[in-house]
Chimera marker file (.cmm) of the C-alpha trace (Angstrom):
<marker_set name="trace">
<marker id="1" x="-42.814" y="-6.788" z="-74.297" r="1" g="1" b="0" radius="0.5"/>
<marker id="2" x="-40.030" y="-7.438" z="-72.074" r="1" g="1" b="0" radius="0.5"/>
<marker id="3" x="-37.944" y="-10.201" z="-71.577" r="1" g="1" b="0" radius="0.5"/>
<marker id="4" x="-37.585" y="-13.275" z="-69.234" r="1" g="1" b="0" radius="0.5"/>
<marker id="5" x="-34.618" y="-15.600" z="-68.278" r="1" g="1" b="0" radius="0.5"/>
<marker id="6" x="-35.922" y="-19.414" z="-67.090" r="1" g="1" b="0" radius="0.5"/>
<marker id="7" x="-33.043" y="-21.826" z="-66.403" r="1" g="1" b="0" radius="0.5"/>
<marker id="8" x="-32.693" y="-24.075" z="-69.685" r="1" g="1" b="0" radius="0.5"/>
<marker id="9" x="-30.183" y="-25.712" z="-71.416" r="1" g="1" b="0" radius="0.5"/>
<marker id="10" x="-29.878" y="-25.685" z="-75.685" r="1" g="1" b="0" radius="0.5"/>
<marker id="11" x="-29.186" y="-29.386" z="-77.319" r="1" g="1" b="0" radius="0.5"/>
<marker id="12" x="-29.176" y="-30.164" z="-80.860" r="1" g="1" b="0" radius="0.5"/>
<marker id="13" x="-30.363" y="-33.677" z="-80.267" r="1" g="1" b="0" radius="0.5"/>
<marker id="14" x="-30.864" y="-35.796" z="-76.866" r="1" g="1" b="0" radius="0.5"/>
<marker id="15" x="-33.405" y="-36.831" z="-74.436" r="1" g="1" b="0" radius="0.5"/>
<marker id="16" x="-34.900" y="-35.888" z="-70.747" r="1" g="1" b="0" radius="0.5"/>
<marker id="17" x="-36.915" y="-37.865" z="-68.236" r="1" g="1" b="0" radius="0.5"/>
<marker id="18" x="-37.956" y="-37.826" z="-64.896" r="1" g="1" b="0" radius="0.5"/>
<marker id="19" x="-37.280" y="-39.999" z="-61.947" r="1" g="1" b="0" radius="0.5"/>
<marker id="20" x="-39.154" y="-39.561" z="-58.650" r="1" g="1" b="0" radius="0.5"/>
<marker id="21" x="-38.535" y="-36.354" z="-57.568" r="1" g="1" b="0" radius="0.5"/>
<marker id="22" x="-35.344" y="-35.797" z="-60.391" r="1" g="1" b="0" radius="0.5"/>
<marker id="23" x="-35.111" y="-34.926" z="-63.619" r="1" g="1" b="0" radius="0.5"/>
<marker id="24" x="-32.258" y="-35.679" z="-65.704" r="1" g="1" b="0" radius="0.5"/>
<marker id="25" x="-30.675" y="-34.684" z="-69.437" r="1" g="1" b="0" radius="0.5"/>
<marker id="26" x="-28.702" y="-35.854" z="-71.634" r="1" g="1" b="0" radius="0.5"/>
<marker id="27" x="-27.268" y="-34.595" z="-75.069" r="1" g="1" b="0" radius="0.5"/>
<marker id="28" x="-25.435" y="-36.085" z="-77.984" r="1" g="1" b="0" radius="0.5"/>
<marker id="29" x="-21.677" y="-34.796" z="-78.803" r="1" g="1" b="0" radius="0.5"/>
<marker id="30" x="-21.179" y="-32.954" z="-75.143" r="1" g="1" b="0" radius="0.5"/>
<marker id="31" x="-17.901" y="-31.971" z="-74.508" r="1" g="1" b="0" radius="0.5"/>
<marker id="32" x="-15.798" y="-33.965" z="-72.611" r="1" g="1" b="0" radius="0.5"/>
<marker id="33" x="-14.328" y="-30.809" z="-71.071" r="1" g="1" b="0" radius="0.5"/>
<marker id="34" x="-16.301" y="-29.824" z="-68.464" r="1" g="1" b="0" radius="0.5"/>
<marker id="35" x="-15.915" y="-25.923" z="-67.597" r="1" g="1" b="0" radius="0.5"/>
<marker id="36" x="-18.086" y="-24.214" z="-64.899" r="1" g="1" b="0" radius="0.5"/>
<marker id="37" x="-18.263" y="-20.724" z="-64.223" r="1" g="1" b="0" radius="0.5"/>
<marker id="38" x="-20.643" y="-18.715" z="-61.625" r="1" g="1" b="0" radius="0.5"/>
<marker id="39" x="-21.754" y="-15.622" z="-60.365" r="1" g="1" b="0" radius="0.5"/>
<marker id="40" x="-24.295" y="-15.089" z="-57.540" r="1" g="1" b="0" radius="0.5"/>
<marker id="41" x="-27.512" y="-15.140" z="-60.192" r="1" g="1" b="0" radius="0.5"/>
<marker id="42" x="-26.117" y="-16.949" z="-63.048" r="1" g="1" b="0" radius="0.5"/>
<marker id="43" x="-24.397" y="-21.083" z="-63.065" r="1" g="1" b="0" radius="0.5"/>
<marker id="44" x="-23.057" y="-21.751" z="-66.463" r="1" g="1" b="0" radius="0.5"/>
<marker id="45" x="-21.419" y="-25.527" z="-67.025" r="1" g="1" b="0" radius="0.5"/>
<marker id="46" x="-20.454" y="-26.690" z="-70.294" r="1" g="1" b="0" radius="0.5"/>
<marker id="47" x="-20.025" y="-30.514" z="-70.953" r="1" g="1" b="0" radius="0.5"/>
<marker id="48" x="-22.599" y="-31.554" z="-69.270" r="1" g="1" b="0" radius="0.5"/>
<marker id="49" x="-26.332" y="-30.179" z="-68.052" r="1" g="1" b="0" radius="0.5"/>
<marker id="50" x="-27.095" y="-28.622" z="-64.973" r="1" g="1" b="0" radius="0.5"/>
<marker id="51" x="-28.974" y="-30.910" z="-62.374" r="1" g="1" b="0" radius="0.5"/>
<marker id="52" x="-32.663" y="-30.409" z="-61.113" r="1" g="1" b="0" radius="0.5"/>
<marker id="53" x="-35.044" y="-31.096" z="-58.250" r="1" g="1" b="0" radius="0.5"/>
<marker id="54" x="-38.436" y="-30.496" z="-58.080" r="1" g="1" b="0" radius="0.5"/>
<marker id="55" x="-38.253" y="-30.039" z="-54.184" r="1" g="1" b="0" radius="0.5"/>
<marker id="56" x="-35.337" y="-27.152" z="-54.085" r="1" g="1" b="0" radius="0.5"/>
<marker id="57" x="-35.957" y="-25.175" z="-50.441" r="1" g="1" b="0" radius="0.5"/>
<marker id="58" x="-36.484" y="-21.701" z="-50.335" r="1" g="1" b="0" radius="0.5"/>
<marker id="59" x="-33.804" y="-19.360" z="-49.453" r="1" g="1" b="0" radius="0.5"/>
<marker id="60" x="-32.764" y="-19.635" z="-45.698" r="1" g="1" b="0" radius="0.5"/>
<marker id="61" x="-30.579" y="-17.149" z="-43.999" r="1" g="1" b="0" radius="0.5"/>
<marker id="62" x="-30.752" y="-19.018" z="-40.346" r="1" g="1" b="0" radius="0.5"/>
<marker id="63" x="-26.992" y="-20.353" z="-39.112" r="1" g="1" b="0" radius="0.5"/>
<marker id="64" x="-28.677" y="-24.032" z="-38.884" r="1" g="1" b="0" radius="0.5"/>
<marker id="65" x="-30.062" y="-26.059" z="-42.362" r="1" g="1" b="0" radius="0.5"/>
<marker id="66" x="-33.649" y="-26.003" z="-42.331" r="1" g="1" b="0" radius="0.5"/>
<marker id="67" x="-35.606" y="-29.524" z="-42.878" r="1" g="1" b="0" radius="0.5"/>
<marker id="68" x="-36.001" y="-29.108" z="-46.244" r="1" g="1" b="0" radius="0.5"/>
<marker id="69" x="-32.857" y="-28.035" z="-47.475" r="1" g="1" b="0" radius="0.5"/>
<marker id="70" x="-31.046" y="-31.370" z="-46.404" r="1" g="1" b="0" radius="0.5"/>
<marker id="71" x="-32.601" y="-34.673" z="-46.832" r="1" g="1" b="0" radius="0.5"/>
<marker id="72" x="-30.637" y="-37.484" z="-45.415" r="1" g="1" b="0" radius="0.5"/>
<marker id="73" x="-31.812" y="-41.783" z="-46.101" r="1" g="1" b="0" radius="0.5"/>
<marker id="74" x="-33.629" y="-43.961" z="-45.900" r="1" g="1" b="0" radius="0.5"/>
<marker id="75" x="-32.692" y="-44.104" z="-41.942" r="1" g="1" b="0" radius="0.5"/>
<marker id="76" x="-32.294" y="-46.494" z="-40.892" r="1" g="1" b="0" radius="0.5"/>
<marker id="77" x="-29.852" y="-47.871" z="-43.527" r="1" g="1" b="0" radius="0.5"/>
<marker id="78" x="-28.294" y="-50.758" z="-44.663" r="1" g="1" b="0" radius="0.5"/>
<marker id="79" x="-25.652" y="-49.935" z="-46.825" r="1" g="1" b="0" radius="0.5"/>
<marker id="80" x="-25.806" y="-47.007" z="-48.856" r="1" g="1" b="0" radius="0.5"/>
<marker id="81" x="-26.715" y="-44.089" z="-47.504" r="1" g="1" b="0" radius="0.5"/>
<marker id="82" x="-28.077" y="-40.908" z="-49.830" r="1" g="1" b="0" radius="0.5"/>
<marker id="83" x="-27.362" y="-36.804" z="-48.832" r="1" g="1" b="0" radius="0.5"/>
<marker id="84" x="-29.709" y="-34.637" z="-50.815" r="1" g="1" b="0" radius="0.5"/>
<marker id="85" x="-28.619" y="-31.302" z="-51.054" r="1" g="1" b="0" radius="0.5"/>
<marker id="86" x="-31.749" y="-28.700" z="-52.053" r="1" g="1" b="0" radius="0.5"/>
<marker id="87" x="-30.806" y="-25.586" z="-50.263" r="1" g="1" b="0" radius="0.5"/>
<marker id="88" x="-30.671" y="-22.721" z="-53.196" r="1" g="1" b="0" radius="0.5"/>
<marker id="89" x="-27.892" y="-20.787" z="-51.722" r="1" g="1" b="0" radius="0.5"/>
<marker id="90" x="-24.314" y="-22.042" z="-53.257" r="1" g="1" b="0" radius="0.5"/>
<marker id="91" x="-20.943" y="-22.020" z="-51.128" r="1" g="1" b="0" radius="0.5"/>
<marker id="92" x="-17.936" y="-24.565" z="-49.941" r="1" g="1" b="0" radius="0.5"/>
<marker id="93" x="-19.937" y="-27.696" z="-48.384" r="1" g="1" b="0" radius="0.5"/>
<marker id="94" x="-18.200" y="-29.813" z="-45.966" r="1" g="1" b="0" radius="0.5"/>
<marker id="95" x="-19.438" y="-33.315" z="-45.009" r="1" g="1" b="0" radius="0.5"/>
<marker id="96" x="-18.024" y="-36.120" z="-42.444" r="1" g="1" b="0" radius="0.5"/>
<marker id="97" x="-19.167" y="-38.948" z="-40.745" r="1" g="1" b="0" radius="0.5"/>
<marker id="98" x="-18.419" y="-39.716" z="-37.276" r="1" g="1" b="0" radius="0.5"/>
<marker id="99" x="-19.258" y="-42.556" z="-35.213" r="1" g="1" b="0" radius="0.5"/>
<marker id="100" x="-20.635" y="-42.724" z="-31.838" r="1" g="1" b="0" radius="0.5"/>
<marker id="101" x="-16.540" y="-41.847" z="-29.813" r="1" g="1" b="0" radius="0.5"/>
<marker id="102" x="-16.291" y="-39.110" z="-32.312" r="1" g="1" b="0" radius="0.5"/>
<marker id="103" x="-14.196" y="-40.688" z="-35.368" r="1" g="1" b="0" radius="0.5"/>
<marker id="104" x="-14.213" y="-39.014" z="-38.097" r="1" g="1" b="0" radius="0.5"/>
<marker id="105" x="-15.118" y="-42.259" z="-40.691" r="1" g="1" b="0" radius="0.5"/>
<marker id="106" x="-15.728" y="-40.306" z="-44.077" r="1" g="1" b="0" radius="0.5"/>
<marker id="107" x="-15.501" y="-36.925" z="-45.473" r="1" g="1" b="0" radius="0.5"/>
<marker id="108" x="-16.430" y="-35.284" z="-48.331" r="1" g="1" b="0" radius="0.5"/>
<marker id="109" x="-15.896" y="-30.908" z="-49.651" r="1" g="1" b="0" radius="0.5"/>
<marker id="110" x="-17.287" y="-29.987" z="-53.016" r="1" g="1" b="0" radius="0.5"/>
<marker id="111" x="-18.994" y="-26.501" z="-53.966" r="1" g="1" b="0" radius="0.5"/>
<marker id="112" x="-22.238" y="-26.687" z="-54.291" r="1" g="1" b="0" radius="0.5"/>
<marker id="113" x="-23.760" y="-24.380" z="-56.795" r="1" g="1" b="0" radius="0.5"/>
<marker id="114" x="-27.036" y="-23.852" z="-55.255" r="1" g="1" b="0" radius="0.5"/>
<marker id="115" x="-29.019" y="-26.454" z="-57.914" r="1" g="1" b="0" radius="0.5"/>
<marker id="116" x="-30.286" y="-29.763" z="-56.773" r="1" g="1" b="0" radius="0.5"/>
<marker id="117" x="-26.778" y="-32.707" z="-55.943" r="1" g="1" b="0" radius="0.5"/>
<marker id="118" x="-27.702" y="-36.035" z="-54.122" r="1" g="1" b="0" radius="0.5"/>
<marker id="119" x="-24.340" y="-37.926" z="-52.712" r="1" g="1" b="0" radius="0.5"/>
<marker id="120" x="-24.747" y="-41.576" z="-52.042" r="1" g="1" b="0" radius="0.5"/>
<marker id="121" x="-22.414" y="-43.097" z="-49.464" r="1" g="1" b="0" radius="0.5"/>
<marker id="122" x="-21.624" y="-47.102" z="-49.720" r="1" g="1" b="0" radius="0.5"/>
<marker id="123" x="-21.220" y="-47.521" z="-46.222" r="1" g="1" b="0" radius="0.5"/>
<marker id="124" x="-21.034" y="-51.301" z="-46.560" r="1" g="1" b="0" radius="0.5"/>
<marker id="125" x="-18.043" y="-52.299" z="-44.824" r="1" g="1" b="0" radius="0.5"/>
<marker id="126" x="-18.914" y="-49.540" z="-41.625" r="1" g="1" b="0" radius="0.5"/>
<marker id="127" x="-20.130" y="-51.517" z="-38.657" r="1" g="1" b="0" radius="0.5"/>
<marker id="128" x="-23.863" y="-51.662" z="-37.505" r="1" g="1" b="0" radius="0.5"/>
<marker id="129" x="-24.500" y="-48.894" z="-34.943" r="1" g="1" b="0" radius="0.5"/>
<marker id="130" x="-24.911" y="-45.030" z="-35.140" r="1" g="1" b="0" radius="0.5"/>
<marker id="131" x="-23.363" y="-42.401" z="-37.093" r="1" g="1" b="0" radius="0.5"/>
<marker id="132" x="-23.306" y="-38.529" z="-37.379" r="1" g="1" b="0" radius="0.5"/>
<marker id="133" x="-23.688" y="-36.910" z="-40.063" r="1" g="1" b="0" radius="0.5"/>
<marker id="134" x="-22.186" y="-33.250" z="-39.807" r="1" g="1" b="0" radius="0.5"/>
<marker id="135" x="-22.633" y="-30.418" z="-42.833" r="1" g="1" b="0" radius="0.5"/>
<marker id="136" x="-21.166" y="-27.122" z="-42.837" r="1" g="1" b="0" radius="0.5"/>
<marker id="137" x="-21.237" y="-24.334" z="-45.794" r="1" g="1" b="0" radius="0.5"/>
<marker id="138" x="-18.207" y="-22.745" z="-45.324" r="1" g="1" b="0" radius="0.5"/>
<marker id="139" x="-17.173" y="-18.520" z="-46.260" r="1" g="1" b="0" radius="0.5"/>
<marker id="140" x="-14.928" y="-18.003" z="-49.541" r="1" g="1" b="0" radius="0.5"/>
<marker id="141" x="-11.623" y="-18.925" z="-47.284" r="1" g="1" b="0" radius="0.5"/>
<marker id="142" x="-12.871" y="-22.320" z="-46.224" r="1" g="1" b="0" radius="0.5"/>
<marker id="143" x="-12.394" y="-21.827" z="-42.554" r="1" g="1" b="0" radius="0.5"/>
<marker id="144" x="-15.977" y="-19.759" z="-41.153" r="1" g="1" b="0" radius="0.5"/>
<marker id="145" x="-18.926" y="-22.120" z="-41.214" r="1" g="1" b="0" radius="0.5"/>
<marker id="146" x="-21.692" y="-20.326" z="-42.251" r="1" g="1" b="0" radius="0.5"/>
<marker id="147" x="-24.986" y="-22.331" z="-41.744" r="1" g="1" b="0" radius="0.5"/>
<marker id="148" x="-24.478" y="-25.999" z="-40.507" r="1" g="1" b="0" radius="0.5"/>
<marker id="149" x="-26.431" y="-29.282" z="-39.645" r="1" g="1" b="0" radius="0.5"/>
<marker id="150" x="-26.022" y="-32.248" z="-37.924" r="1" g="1" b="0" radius="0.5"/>
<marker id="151" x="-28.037" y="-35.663" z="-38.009" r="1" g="1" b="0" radius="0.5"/>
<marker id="152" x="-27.773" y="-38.525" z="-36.428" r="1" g="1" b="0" radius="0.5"/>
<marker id="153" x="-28.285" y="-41.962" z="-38.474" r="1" g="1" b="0" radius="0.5"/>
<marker id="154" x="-28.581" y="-45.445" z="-37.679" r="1" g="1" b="0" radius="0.5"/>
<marker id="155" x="-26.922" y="-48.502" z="-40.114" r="1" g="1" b="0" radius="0.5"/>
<marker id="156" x="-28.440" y="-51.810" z="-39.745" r="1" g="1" b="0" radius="0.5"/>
<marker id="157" x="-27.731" y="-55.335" z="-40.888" r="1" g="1" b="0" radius="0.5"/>
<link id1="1" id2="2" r="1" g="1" b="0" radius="0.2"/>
<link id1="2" id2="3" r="1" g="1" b="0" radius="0.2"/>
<link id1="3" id2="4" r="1" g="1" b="0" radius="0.2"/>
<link id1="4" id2="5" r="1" g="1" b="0" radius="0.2"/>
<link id1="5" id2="6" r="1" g="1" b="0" radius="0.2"/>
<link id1="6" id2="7" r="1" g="1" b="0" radius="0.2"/>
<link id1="7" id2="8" r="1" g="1" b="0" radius="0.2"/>
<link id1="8" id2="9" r="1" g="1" b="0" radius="0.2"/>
<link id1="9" id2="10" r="1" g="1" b="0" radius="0.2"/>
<link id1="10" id2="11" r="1" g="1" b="0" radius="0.2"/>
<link id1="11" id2="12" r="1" g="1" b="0" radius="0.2"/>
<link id1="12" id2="13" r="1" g="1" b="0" radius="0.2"/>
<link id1="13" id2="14" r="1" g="1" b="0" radius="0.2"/>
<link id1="14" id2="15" r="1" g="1" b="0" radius="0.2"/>
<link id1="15" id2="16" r="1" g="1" b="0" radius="0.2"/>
<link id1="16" id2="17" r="1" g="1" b="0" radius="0.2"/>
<link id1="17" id2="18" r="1" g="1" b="0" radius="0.2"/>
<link id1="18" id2="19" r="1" g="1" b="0" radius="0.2"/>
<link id1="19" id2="20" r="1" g="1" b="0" radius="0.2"/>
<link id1="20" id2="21" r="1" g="1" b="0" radius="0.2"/>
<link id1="21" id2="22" r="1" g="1" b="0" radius="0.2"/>
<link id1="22" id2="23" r="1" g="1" b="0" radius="0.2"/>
<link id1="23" id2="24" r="1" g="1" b="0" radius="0.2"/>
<link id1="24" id2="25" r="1" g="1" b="0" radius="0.2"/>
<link id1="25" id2="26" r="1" g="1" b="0" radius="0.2"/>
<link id1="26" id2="27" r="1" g="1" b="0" radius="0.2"/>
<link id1="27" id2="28" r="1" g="1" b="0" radius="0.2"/>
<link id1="28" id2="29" r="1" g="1" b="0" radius="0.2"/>
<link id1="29" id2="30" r="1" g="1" b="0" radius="0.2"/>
<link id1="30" id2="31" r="1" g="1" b="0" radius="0.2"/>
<link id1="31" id2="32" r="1" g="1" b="0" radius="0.2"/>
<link id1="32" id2="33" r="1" g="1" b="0" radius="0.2"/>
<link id1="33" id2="34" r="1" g="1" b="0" radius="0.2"/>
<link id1="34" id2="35" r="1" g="1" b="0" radius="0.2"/>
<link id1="35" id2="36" r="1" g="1" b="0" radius="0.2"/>
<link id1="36" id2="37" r="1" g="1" b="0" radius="0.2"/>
<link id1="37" id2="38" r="1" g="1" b="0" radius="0.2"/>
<link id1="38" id2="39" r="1" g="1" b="0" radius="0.2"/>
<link id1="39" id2="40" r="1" g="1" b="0" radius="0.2"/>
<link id1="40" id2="41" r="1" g="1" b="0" radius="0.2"/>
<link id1="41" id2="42" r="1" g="1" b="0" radius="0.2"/>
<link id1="42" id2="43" r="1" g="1" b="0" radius="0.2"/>
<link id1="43" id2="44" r="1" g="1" b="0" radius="0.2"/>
<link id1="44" id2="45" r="1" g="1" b="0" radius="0.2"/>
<link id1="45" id2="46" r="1" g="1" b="0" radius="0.2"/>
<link id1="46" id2="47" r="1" g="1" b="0" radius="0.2"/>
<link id1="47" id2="48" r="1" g="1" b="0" radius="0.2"/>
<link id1="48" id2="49" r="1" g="1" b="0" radius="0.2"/>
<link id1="49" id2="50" r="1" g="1" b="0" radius="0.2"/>
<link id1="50" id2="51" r="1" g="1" b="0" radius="0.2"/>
<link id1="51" id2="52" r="1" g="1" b="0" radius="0.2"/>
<link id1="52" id2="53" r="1" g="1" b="0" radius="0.2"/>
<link id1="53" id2="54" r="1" g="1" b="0" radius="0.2"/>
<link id1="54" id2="55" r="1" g="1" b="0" radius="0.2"/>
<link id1="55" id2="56" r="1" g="1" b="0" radius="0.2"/>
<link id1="56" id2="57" r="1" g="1" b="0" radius="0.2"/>
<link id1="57" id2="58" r="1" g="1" b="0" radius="0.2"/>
<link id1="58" id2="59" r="1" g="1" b="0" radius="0.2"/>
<link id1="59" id2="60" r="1" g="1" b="0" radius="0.2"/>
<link id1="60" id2="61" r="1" g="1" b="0" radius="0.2"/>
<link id1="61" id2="62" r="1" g="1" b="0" radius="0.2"/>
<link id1="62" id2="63" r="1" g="1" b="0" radius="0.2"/>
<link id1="63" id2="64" r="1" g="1" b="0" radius="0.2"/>
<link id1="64" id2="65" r="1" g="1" b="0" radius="0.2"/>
<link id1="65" id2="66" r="1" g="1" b="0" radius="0.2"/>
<link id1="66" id2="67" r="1" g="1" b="0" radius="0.2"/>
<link id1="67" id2="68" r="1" g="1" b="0" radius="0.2"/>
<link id1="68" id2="69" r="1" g="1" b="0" radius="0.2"/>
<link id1="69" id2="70" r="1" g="1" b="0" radius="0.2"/>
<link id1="70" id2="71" r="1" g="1" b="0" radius="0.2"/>
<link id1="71" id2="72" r="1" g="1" b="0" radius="0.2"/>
<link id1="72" id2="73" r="1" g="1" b="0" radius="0.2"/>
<link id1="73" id2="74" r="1" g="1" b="0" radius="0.2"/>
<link id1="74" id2="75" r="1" g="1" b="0" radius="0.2"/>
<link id1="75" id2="76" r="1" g="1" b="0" radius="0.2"/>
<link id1="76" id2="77" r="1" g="1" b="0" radius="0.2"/>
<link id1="77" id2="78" r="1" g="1" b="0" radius="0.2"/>
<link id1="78" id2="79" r="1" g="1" b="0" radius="0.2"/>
<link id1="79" id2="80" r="1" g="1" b="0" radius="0.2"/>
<link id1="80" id2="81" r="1" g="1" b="0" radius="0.2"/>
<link id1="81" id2="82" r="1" g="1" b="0" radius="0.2"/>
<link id1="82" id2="83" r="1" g="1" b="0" radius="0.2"/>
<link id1="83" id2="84" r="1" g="1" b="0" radius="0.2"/>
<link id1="84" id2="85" r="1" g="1" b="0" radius="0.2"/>
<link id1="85" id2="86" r="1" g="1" b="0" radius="0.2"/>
<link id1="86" id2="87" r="1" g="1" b="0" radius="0.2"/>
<link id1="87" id2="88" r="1" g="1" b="0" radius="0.2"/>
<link id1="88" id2="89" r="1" g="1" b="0" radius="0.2"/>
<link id1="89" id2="90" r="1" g="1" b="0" radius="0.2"/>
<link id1="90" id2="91" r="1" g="1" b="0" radius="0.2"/>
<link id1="91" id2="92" r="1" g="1" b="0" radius="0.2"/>
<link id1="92" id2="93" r="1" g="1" b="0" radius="0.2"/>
<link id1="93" id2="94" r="1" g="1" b="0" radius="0.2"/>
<link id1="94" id2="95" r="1" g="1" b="0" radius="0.2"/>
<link id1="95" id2="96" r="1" g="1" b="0" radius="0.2"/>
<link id1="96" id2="97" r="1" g="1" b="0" radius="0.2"/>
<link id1="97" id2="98" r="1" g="1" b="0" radius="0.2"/>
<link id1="98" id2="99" r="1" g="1" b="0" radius="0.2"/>
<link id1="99" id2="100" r="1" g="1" b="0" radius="0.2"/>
<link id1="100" id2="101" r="1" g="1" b="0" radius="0.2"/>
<link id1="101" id2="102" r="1" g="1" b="0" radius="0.2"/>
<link id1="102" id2="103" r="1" g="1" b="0" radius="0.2"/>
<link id1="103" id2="104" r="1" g="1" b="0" radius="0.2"/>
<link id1="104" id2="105" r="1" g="1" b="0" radius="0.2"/>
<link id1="105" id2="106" r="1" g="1" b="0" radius="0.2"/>
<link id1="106" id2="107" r="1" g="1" b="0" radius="0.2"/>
<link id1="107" id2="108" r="1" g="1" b="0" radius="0.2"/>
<link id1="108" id2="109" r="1" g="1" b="0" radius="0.2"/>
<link id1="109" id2="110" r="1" g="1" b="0" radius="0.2"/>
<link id1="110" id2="111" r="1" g="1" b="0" radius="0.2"/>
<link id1="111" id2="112" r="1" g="1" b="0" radius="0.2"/>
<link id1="112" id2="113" r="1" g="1" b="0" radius="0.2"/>
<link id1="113" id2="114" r="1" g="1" b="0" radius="0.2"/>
<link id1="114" id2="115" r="1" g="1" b="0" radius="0.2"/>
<link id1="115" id2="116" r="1" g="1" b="0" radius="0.2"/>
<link id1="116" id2="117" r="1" g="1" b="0" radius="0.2"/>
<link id1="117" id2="118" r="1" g="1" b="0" radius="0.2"/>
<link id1="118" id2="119" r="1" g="1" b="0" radius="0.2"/>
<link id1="119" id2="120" r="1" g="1" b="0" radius="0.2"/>
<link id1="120" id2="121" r="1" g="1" b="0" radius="0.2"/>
<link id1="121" id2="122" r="1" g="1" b="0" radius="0.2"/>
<link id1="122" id2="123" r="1" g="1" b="0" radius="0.2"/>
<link id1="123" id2="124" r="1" g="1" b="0" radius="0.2"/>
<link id1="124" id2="125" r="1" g="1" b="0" radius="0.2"/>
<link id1="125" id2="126" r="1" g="1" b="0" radius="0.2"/>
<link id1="126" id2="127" r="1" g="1" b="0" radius="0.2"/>
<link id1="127" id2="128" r="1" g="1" b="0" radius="0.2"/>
<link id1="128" id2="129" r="1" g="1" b="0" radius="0.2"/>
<link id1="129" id2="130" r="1" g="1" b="0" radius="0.2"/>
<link id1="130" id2="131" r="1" g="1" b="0" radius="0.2"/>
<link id1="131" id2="132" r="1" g="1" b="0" radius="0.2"/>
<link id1="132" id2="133" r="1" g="1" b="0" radius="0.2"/>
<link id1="133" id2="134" r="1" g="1" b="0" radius="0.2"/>
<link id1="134" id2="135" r="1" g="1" b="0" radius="0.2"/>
<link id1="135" id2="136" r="1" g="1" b="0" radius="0.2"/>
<link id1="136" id2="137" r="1" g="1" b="0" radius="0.2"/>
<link id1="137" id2="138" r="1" g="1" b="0" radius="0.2"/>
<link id1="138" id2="139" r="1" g="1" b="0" radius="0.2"/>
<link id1="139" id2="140" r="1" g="1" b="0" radius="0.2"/>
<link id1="140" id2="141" r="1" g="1" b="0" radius="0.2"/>
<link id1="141" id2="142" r="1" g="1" b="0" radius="0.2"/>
<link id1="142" id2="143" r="1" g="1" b="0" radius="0.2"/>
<link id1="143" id2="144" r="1" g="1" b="0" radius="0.2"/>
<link id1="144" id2="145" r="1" g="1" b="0" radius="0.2"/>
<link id1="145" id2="146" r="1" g="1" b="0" radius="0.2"/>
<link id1="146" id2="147" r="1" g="1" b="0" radius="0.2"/>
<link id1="147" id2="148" r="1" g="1" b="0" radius="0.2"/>
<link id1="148" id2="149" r="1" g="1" b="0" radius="0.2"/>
<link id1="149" id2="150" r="1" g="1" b="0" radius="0.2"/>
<link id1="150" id2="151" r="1" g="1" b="0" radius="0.2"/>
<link id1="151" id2="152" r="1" g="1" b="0" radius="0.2"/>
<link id1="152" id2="153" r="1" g="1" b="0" radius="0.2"/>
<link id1="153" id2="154" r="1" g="1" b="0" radius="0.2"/>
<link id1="154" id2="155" r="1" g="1" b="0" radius="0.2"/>
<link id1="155" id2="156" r="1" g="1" b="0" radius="0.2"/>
<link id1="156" id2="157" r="1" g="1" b="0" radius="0.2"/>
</marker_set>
C-alpha cells in the first residue's frame, strides 16, 4: 500500500471552522515564534497554521494573473478594500495603489507562499474617485516581474 501526503496540520487540542469561502485554525500553546521554511513542494510554518481557501486557482504560467487567481472588492468600495490572493504558485508579490495622475498612494511586498492570503486595505481617509491597483510577482532578486495584473477600482462615499 503506498503512501500519500495531504496538507494537514497536528494539534493536541484546538478548534477549526469555516467562514464563507475560508477556513481557519486555531491551536492551544502555539509558539509565539513563528518560523517558516519552504521548498517548491513543501510550506512548513511553525507558530501558527497554514491558511486555506476553498477557491485556490489552478496553476497559470501566462505573464498576466488570470481572473481567478486575484480577487479584488467589493468594487465599488467604501472604505476598506480586500486583495485575495489564490494563485498556487509562491514568489515576491508587490502591490501599490495609484490614483488616477499616477501617485503611488499605498504599497505593500510580502512572499506569498502559494496558499490562500486576503489583504484588506482601510482606505478611509483616500478621497472618492478611482484607483489602480497594480500586482507584480517578482524573480528571486526582486527586480524581474514575472506575471503581473492591474485593476482598476472605484471608492465611493
Amino acid at each position: 500500500m503506498a503512501q500519500s501526503i495531504y496538507p494537514s496540520t497536528i494539534n493536541i487540542t484546538g478548534q477549526y471552522g469555516n467562514q464563507g469561502n475560508y477556513q481557519f485554525e486555531f491551536s492551544l500553546g502555539e509558539s509565539a515564534s513563528i518560523v517558516t521554511q519552504s521548498s517548491s513542494t513543501l510550506v512548513v510554518t511553525s507558530g501558527v497554521l497554514q491558511s486555506f481557501t476553498s477557491f485556490a486557482s489552478a496553476y497559470n504560467a501566462f505573464p498576466t494573473f488570470l481572473p481567478d487567481e486575484i480577487k479584488i472588492y467589493p468594487n465599488p468600495f467604501k472604505d476598506v478594500l480586500e486583495i485575495n490572493f489564490l494563485q498556487t504558485n509562491s514568489g515576491k508579490l508587490k502591490v501599490e495603489l495609484f490614483d488616477m495622475q499616477g501617485k503611488k498612494m499605498k504599497e505593500l511586498l510580502f512572499f506569498h507562499f502559494g496558499v490562500g492570503r486576503t489583504e484588506r486595505w482601510d482606505l478611509s481617509k483616500f478621497p472618492q474617485g478611482s484607483y489602480i491597483v497594480s500586482i507584480n510577482q517578482l524573480d528571486g532578486t526582486g527586480k524581474l516581474v514575472i506575471k503581473r495584473g492591474v485593476f482598476k477600482v472605484l471608492k465611493i462615499k
